[in-house]
C-alpha positions as semicolon CSV with decimal commas, in nm:
position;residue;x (nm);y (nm);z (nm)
1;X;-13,383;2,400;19,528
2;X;-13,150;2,618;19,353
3;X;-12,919;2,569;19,671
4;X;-12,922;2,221;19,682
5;X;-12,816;2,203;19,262
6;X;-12,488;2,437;19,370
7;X;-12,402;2,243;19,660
8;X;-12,423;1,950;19,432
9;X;-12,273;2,083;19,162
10;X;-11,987;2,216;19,375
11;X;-11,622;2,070;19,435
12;X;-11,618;1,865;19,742
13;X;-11,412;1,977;20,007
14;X;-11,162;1,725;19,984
15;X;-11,050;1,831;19,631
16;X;-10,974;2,200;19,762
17;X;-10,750;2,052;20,058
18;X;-10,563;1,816;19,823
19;X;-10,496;2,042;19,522
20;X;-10,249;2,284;19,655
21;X;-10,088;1,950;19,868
22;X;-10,078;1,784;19,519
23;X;-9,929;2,079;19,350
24;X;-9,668;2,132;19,671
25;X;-9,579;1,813;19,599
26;X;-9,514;1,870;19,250
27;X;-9,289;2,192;19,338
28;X;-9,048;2,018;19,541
29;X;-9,008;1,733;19,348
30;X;-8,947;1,969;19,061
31;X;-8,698;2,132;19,276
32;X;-8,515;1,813;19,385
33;X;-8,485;1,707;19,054
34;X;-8,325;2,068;18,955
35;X;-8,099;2,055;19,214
36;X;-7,989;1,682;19,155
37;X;-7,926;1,816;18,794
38;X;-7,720;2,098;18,909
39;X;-7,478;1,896;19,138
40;X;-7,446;1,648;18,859
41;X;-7,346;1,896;18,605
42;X;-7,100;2,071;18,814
43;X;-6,964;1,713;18,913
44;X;-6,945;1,610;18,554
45;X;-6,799;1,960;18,420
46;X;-6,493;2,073;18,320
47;X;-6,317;2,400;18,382
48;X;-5,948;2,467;18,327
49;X;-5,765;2,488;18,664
50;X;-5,636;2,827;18,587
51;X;-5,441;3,065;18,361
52;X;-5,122;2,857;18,305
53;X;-5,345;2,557;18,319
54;X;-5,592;2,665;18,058
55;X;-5,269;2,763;17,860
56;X;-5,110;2,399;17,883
57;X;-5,409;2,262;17,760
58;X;-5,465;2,504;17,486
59;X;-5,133;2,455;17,395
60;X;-5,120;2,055;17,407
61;X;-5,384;2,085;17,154
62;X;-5,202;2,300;16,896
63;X;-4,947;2,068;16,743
64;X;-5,037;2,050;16,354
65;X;-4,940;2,379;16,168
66;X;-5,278;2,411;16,038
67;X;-5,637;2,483;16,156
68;X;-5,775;2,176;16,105
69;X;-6,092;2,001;16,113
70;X;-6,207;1,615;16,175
71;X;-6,198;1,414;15,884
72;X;-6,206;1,058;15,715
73;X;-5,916;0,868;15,669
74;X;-5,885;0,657;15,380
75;X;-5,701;0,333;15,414
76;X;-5,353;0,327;15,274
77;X;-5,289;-0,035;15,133
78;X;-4,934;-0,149;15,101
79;X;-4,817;-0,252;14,763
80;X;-4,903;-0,607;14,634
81;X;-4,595;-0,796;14,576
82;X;-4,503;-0,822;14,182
83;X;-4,501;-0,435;14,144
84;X;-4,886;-0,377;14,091
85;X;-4,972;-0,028;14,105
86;X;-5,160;0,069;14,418
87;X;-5,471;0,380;14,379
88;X;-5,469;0,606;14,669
89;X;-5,777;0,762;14,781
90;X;-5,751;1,132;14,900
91;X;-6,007;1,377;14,986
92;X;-5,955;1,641;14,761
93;X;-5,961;1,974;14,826
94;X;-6,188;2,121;14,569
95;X;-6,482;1,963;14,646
96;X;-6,531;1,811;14,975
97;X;-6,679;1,441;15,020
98;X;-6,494;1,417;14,635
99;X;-6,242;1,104;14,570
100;X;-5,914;1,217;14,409
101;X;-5,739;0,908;14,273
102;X;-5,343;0,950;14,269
103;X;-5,119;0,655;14,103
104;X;-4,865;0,577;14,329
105;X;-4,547;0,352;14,168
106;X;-4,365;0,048;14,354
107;X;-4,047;0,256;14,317
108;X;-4,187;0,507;14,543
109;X;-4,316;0,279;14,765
110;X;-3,991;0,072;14,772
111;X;-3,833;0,437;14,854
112;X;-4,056;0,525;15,127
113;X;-3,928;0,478;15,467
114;X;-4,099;0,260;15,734
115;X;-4,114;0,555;16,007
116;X;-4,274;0,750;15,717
117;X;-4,518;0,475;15,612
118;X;-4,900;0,538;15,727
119;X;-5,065;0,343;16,041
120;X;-5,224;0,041;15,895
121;X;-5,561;0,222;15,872
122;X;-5,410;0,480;15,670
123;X;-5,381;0,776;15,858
124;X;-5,044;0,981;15,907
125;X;-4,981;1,282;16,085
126;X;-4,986;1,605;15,967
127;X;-4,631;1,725;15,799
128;X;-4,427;2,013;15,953
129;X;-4,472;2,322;15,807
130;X;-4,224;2,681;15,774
131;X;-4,255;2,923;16,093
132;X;-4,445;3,127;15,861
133;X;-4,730;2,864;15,757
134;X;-4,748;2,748;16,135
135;X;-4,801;3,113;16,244
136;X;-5,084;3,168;15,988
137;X;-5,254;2,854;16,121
138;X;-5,179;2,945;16,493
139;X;-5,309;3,333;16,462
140;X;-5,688;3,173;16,268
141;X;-5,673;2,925;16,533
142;X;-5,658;3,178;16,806
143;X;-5,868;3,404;16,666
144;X;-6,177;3,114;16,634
145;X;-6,045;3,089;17,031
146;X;-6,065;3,428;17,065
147;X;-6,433;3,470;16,976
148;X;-6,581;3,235;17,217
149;X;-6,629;3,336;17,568
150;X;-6,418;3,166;17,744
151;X;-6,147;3,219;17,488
152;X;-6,213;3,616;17,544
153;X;-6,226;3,630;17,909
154;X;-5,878;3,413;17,948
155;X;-5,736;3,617;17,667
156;X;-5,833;3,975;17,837
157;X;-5,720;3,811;18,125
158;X;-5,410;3,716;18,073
159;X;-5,355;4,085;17,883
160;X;-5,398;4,255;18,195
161;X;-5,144;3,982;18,419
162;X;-4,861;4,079;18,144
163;X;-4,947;4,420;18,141
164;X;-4,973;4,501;18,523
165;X;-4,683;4,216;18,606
166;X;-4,436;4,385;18,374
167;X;-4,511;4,731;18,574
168;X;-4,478;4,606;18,836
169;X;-4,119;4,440;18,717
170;X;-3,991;4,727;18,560
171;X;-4,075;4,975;18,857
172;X;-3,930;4,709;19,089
173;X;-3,583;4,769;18,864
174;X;-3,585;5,163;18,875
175;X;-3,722;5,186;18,545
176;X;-3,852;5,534;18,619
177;X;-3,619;5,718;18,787
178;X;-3,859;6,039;18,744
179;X;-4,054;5,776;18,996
180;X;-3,768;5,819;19,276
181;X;-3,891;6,156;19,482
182;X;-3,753;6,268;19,720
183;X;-3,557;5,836;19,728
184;X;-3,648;5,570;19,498
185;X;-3,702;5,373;19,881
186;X;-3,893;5,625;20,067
187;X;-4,212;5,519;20,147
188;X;-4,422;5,770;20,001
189;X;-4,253;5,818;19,671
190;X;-4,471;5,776;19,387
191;X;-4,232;5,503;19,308
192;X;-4,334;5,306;19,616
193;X;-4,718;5,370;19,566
194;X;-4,704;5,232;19,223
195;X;-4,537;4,970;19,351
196;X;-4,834;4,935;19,599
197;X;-5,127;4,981;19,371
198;X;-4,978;4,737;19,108
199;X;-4,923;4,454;19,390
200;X;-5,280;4,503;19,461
201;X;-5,390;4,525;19,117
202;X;-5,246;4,188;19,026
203;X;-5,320;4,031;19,300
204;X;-5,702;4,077;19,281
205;X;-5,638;3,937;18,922
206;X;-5,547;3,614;19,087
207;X;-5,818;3,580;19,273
208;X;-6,021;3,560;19,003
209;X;-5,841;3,202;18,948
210;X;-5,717;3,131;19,305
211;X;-6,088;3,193;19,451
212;X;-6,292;3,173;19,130
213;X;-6,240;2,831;19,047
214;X;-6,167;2,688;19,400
215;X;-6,496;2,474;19,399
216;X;-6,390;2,275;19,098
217;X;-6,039;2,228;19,234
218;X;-6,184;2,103;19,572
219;X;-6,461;1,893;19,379
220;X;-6,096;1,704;19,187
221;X;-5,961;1,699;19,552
222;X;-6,229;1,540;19,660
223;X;-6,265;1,255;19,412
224;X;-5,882;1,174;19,474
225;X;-5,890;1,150;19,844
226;X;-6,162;0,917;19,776
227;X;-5,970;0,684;19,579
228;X;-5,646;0,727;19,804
229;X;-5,769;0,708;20,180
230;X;-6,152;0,542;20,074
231;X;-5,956;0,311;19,816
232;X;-6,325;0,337;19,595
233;X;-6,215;0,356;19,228
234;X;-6,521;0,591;19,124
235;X;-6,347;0,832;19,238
236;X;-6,046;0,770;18,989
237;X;-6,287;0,720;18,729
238;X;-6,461;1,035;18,748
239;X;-6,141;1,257;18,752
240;X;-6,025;1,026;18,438
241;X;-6,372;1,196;18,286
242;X;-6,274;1,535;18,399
243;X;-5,950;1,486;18,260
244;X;-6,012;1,309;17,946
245;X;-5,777;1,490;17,720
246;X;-5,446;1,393;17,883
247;X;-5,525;1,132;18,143
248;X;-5,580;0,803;18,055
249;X;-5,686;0,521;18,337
250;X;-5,467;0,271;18,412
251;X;-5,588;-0,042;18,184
252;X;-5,751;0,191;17,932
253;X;-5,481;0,081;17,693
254;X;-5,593;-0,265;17,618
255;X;-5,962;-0,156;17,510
256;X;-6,015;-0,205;17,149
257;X;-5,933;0,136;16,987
258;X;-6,265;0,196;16,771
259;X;-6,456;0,219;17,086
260;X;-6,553;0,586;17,194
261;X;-6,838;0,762;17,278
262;X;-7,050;0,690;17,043
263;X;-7,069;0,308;17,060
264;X;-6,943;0,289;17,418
265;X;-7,318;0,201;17,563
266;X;-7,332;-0,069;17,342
267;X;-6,965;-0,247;17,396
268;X;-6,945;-0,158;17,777
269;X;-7,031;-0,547;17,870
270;X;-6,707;-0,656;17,708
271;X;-6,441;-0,388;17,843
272;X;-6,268;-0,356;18,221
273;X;-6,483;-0,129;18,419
274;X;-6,242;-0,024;18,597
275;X;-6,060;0,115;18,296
276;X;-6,334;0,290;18,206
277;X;-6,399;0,680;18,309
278;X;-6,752;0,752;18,481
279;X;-6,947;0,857;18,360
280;X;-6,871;0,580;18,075
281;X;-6,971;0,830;17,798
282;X;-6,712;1,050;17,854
283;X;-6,471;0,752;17,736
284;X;-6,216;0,926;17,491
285;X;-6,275;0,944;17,123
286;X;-6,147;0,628;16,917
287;X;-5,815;0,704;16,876
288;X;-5,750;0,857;16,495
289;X;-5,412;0,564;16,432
290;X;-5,605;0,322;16,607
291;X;-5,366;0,279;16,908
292;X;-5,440;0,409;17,257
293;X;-5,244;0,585;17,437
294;X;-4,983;0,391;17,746
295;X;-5,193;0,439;18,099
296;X;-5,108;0,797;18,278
297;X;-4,919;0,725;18,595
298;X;-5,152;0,836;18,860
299;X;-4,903;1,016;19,022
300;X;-4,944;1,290;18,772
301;X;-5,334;1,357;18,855
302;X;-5,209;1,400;19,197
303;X;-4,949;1,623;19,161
304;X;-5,173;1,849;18,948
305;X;-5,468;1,840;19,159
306;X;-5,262;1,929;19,475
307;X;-5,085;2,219;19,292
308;X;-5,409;2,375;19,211
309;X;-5,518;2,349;19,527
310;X;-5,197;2,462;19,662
311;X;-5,244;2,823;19,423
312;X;-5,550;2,861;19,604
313;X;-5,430;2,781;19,937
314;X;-5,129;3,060;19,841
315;X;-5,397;3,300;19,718
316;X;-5,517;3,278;20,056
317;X;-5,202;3,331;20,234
318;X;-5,161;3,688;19,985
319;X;-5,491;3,830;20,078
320;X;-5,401;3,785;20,425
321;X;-5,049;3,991;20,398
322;X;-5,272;4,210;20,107
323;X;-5,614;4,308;20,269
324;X;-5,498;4,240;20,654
325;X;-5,179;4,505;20,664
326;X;-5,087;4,824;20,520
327;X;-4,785;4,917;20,298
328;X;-4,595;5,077;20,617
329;X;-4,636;4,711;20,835
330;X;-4,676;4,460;20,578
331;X;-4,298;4,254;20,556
332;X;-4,140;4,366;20,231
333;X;-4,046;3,995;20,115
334;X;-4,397;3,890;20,191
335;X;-4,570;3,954;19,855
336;X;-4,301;3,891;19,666
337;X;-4,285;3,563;19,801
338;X;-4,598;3,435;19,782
339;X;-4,652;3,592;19,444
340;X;-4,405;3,306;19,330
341;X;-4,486;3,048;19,468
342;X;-4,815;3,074;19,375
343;X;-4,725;3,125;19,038
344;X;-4,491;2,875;19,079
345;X;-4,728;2,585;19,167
346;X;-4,984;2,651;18,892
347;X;-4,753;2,744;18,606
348;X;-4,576;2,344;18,696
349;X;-4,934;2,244;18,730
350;X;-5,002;2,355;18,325
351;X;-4,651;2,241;18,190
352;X;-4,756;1,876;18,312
353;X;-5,089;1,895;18,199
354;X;-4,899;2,011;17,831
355;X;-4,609;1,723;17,865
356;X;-4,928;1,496;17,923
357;X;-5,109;1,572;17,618
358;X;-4,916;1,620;17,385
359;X;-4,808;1,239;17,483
360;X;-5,177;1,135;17,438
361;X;-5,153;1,284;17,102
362;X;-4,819;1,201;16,994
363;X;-4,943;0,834;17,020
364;X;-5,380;0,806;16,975
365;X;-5,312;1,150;16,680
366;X;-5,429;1,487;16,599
367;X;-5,709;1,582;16,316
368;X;-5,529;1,602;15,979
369;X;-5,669;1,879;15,745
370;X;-5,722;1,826;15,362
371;X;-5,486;2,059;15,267
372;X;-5,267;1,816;15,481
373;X;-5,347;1,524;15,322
374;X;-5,312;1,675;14,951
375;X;-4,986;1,798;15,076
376;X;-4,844;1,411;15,182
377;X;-4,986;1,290;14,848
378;X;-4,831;1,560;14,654
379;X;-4,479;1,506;14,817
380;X;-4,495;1,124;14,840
381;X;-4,540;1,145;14,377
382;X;-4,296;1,342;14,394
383;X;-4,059;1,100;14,623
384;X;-4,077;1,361;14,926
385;X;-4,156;1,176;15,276
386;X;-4,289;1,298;15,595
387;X;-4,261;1,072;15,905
388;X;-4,514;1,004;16,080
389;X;-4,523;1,115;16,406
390;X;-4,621;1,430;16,565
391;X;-4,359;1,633;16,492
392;X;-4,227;1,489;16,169
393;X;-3,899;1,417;16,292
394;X;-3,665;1,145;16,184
395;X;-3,668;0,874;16,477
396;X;-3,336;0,846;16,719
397;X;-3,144;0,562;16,596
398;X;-3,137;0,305;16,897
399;X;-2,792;0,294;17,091
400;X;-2,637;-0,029;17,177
């Protein structure tokens, strides 16, 4: 009796043979859908194409002499005609989120010049400041760079490329003529093996870039050849995403300039697909004077892209001569050579990603401090102007 209750009471067979099928089935579902997150992060992610590259970009984005952080703009009215005094609203810098009013007179707007004049939703770009002020603000700046990891690693990075390249540069002059026994060209004069372990030295420090970030690079070559030879636009849209901060699709310019990330999933229906980066949350933020930036000519992505691969391509090509022959057989003008060129192609790869956006940000504009604003109020009281572009310089007067 007692037999028949357990075998009654038991879990039928069944169960035990679909549990661990059940639970298998789980797993690998769980592991597709890891894995499908994976390759969409690393198609979605963004990683600086190198040294010079991650300096051109760093760079582009240091262009106000201050550290500064994002804030509101208060509209700037113009002055009603009969000489009513306007009221300025400024952020002041005591108390933050307080309203400082400042009286401005119609004699100092009449005196203010239309490049200096704010955009019509009051913002203005930030004044230029002494050599002094601007390398205060560009030490904190790099220091709050310097702190995060990426910041660290490109900064200890770069250390050890000046260091070790200016060795190598000064041995490569006679520098150290104590360097030069028995001849400064005999092959196994200290002079020579310096020369040797520096080459070597350096040149594992680009692989860290050539080789290190060679998936990315082939991952942007990728997406282009599939807009160029398979003519399918998501490919151009997804580098536009990669490259947000200084490429701009072409079209992008006519979308209405308060849409950005944050409202883009709402106001998609009514804007150019096509002009619009995938995926569409990685849009650009609404431009701070409310005018977008001119389309990037394509050309540009290309010639960047194919640089970067080109360094790694080089890289490749310097191993080879490197790792694959000794100091007595390797060709003297080899490393040399490709040592250039492979500088070459990614230090032109960063000064057009720097040309590019700094023109983003000379037109859509940069974050404005408080200290900034105070500082335009203050001067325009006391009939000082600023004008308003990036780098507060008097416009070019227009030649016939």
């Amino acid at each position: 009796m007692a037999t028949t209750n357990d075998k009654a009471g038991s879990i039928p067979p069944t169960n035990e043979v679909l549990t661990p099928t059940v639970s298998a089935q789980n797993r690998s579902g769980s592991i597709s859908g890891g894995l499908r997150r994976v390759s969409l992060s690393f198609e979605q992610s963004q990683l600086p194409g190198g040294f010079f590259a991650a300096t051109g970009g760093i760079a582009s984005s240091v262009l106000s002499g201050r550290a500064v952080s994002h804030t509101n703009v208060s509209p700037i009215e113009a002055p009603a005609e009969g000489g009513v005094v306007n009221k300025e609203a400024i952020p002041s810098v005591a108390e933050e989120g307080s309203v400082v009013a400042r009286t401005i007179t119609p004699e100092m707007k009449i005196a203010e010049p239309q490049a200096a004049a704010a955009f019509p939703n009051g913002y203005h770009f930030p004044p230029k400041h002494s050599f002094a002020q601007n390398f205060k603000s560009g030490s904190i700046a790099f220091w709050h760079y310097f702190l995060t990891p990426v910041g660290f690693f490109v900064t200890i990075y770069g250390l050890n490329v000046v260091a070790w390249g200016g060795m190598l540069f000064l041995l490569l002059c006679n520098a150290s003529p104590a360097m030069c026994y028995p001849t400064c060209d005999d092959i196994d004069s200290p002079r020579r093996k310096w020369v040797e372990w520096d080459s070597q030295i350096l040149n594992a420090l680009f692989c860290v870039t050539g080789f290190g970030l060679a998936p990315w690079r082939f991952r942007d070559l990728y997406f282009l050849l599939q807009y160029r030879i398979g003519r399918n636009t998501i490919g151009l849209r997804k580098l536009a995403a990669i490259h947000r901060d200084w490429f701009r699709l072409p079209g992008s310019s006519k979308i209405e300039a308060d849409i950005g990330p944050r409202n883009i999933a709402n106001r998609a229906a009514g804007c150019d697909i096509e002009a619009l980066p995938q995926p569409i949350e990685k849009i650009p933020d609404a431009p701070l004077t409310a005018v977008r930036a001119n389309d990037s000519k394509v050309w540009k992505l290309d010639m960047v892209i194919w640089l970067m691969v080109a360094n790694t391509l080089l890289q490749c090509v310097l191993c080879g001569f490197m790792w694959g022959m000794n100091r007595y057989d390797r060709p003297s003008w080899a490393t040399g050579l490709f040592v250039g060129l492979g500088c070459g192609v990614a230090g032109i790869g960063g000064i057009m990603m720097f040309l590019e956006g700094k023109k983003v940000k000379s037109t859509e504009g940069v974050p404005i401090s408080k200290e900034d604003m105070e500082l335009l109020a203050r001067d325009r009281e006391r009939g000082i102007f600023h004008y308003n572009n990036i780098g507060d310089k008097a416009p070019e007067a227009k030649k016939n």
